[in-house]
N, CA, C and O atoms as a GROMACS GRO file, in nm:
protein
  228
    1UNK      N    1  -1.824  -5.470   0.135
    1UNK     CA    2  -1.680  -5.469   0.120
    1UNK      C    3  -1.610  -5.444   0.254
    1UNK      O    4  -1.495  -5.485   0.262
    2UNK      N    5  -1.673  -5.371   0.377
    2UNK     CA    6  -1.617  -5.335   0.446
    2UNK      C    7  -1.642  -5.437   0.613
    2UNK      O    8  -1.596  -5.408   0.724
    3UNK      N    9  -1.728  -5.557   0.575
    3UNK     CA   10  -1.775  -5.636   0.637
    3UNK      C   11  -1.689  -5.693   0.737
    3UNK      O   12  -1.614  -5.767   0.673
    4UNK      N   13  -1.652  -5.702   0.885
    4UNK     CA   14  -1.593  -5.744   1.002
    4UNK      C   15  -1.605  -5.859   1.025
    4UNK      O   16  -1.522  -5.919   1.093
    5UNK      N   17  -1.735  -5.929   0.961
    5UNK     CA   18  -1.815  -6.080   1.018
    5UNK      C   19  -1.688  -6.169   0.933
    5UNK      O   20  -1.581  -6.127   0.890
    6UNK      N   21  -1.741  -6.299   0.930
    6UNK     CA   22  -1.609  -6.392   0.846
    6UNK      C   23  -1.691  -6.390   0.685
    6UNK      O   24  -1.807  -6.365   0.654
    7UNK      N   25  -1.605  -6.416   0.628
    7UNK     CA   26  -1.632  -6.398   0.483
    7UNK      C   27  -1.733  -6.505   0.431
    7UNK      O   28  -1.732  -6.616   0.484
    8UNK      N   29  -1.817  -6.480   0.335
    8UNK     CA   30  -1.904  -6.569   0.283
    8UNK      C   31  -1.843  -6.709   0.148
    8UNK      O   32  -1.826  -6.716   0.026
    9UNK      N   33  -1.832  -6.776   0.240
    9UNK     CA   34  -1.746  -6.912   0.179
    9UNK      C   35  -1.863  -6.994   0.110
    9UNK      O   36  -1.855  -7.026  -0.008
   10UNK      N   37  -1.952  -7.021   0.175
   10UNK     CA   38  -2.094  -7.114   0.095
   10UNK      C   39  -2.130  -7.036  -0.022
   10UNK      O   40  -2.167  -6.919  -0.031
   11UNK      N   41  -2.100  -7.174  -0.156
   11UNK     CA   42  -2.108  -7.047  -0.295
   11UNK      C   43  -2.301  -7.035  -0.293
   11UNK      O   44  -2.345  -6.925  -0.324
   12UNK      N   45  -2.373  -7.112  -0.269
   12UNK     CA   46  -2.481  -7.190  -0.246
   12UNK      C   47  -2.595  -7.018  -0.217
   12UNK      O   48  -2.697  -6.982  -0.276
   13UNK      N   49  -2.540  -6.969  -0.136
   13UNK     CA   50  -2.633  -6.839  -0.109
   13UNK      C   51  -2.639  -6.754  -0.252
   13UNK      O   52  -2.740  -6.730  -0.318
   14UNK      N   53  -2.506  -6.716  -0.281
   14UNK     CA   54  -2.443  -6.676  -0.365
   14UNK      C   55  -2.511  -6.702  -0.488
   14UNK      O   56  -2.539  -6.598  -0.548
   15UNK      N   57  -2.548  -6.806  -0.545
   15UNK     CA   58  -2.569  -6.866  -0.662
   15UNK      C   59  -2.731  -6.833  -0.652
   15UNK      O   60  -2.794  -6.810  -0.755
   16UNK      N   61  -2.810  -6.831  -0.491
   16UNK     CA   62  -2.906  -6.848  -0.516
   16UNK      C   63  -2.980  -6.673  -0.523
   16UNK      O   64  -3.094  -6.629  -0.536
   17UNK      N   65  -2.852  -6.617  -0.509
   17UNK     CA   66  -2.894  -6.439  -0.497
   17UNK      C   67  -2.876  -6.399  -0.659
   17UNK      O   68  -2.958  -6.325  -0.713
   18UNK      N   69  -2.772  -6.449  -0.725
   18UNK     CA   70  -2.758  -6.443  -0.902
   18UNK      C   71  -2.870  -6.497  -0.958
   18UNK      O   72  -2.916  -6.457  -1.065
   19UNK      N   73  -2.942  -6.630  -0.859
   19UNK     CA   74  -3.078  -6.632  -1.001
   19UNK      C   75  -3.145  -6.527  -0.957
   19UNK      O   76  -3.198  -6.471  -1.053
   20UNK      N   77  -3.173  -6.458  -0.825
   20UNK     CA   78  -3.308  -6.413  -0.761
   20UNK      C   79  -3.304  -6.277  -0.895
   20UNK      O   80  -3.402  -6.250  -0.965
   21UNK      N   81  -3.166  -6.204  -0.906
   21UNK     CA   82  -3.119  -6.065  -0.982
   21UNK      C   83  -3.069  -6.100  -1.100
   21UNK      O   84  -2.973  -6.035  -1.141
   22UNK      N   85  -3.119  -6.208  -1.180
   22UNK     CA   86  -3.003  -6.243  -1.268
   22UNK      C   87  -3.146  -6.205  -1.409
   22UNK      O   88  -3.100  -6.200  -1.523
   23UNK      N   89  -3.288  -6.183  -1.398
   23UNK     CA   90  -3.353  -6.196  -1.490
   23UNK      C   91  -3.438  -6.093  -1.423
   23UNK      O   92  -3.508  -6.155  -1.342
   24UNK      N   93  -3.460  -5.993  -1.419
   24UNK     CA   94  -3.576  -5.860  -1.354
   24UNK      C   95  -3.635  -5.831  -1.482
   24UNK      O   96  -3.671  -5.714  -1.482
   25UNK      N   97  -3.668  -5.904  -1.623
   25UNK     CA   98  -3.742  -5.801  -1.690
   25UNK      C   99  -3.758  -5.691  -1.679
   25UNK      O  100  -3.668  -5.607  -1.687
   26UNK      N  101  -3.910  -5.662  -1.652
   26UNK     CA  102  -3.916  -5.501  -1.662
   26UNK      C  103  -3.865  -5.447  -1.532
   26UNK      O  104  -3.835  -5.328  -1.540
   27UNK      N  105  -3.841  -5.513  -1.389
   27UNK     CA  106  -3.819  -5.429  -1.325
   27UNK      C  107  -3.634  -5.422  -1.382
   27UNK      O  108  -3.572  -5.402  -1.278
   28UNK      N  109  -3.583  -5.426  -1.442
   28UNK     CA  110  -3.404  -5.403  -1.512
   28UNK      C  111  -3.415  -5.288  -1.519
   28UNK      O  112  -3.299  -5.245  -1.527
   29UNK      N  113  -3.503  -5.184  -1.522
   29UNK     CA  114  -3.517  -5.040  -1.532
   29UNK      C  115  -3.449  -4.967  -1.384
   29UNK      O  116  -3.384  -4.864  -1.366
   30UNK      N  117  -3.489  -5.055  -1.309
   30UNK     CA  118  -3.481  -4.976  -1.180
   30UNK      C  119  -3.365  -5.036  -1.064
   30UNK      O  120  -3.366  -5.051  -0.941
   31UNK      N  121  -3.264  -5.061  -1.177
   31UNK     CA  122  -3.152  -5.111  -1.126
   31UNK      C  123  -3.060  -4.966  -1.180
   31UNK      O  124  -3.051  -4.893  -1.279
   32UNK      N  125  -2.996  -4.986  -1.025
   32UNK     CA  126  -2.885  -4.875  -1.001
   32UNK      C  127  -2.737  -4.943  -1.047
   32UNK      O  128  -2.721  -5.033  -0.964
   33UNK      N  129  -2.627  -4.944  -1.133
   33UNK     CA  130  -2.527  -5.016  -1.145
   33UNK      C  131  -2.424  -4.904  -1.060
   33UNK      O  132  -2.414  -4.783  -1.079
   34UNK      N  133  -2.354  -4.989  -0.960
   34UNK     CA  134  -2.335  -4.959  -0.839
   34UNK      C  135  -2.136  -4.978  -0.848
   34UNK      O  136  -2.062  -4.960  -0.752
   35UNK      N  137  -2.095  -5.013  -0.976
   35UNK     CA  138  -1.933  -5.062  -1.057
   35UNK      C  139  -1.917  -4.899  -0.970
   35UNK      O  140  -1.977  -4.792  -0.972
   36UNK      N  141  -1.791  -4.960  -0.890
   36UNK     CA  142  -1.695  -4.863  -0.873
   36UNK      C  143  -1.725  -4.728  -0.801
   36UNK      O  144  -1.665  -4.623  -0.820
   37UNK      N  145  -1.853  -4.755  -0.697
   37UNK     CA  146  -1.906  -4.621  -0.642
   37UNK      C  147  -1.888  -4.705  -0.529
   37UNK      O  148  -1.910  -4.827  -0.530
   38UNK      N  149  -1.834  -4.613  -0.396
   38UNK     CA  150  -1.804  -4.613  -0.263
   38UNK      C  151  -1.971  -4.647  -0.216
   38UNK      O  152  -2.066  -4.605  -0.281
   39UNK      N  153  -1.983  -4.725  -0.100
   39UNK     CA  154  -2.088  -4.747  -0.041
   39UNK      C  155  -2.165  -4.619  -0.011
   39UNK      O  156  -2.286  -4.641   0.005
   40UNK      N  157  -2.126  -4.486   0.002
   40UNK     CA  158  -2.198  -4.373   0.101
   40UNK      C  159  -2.228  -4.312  -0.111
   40UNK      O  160  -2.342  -4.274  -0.135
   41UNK      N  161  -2.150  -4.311  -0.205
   41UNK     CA  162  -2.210  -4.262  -0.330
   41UNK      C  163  -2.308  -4.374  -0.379
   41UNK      O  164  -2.378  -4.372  -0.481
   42UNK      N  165  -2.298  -4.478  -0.277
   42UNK     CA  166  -2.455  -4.570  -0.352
   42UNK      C  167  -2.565  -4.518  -0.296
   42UNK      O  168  -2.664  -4.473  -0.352
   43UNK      N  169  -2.538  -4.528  -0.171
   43UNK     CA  170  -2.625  -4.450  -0.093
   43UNK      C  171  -2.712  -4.352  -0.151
   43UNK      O  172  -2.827  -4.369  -0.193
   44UNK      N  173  -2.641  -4.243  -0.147
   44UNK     CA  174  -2.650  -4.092  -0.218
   44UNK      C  175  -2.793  -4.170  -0.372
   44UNK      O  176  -2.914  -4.147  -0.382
   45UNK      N  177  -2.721  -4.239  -0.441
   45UNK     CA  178  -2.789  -4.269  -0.539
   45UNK      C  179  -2.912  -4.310  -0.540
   45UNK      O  180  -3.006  -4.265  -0.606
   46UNK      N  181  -2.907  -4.429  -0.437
   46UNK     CA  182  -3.092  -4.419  -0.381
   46UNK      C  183  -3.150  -4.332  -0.309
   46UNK      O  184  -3.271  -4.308  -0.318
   47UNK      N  185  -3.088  -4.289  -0.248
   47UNK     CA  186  -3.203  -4.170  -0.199
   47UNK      C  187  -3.243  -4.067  -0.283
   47UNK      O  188  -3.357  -4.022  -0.274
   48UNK      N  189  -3.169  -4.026  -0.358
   48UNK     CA  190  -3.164  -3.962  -0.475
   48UNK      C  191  -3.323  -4.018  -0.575
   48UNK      O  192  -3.436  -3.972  -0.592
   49UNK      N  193  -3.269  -4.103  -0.606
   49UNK     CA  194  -3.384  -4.191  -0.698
   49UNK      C  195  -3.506  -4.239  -0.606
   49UNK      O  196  -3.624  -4.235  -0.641
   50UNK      N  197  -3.464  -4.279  -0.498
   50UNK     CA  198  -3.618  -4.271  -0.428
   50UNK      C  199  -3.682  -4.153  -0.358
   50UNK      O  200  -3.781  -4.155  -0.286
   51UNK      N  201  -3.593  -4.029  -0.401
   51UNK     CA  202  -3.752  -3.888  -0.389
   51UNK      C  203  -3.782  -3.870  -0.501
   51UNK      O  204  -3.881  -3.796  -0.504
   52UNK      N  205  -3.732  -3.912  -0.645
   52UNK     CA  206  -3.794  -3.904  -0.775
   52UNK      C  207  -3.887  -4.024  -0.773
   52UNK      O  208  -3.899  -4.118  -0.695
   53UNK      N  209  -3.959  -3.985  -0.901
   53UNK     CA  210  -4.023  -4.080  -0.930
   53UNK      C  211  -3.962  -4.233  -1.023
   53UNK      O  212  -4.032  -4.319  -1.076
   54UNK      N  213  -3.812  -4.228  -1.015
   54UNK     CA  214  -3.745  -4.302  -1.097
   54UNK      C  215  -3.764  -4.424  -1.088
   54UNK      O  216  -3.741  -4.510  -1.173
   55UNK      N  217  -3.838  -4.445  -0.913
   55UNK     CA  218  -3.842  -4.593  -0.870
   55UNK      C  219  -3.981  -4.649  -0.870
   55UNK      O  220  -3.991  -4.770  -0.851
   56UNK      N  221  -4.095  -4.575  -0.890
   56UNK     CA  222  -4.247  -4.586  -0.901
   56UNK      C  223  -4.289  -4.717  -0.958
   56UNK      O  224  -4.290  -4.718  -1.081
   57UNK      N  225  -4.320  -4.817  -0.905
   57UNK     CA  226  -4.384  -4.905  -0.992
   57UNK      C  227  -4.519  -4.911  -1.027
   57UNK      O  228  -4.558  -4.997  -1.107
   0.00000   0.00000   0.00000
């Protein structure tokens, strides 16, 4: 959100990052939903979850 570079106009990356995350089966567990948390409280959240064992595969 806070990105300086020019904005990402090619929908093409975009589309190809929604299939890569768009079907995780079992790994869907180890998704953080990230709606409405400041970049430094996402942060916080993985590091958080990666000294637990929350992220162990």
């Amino acid at each position: 959100m806070a990105r300086d570079a020019p904005q990402l106009t090619d929908v093409e990356p975009l589309k190809g990052m929604y299939g890569a995350f768009a079907g995780l089966g079992e790994l869907e567990r180890h998704v953080i939903d990230t709606t409405g948390q400041a970049a430094d409280e996402t942060a916080d959240a993985v590091r958080r979850r990666g000294c637990s064992a929350a992220f162990a595969l």
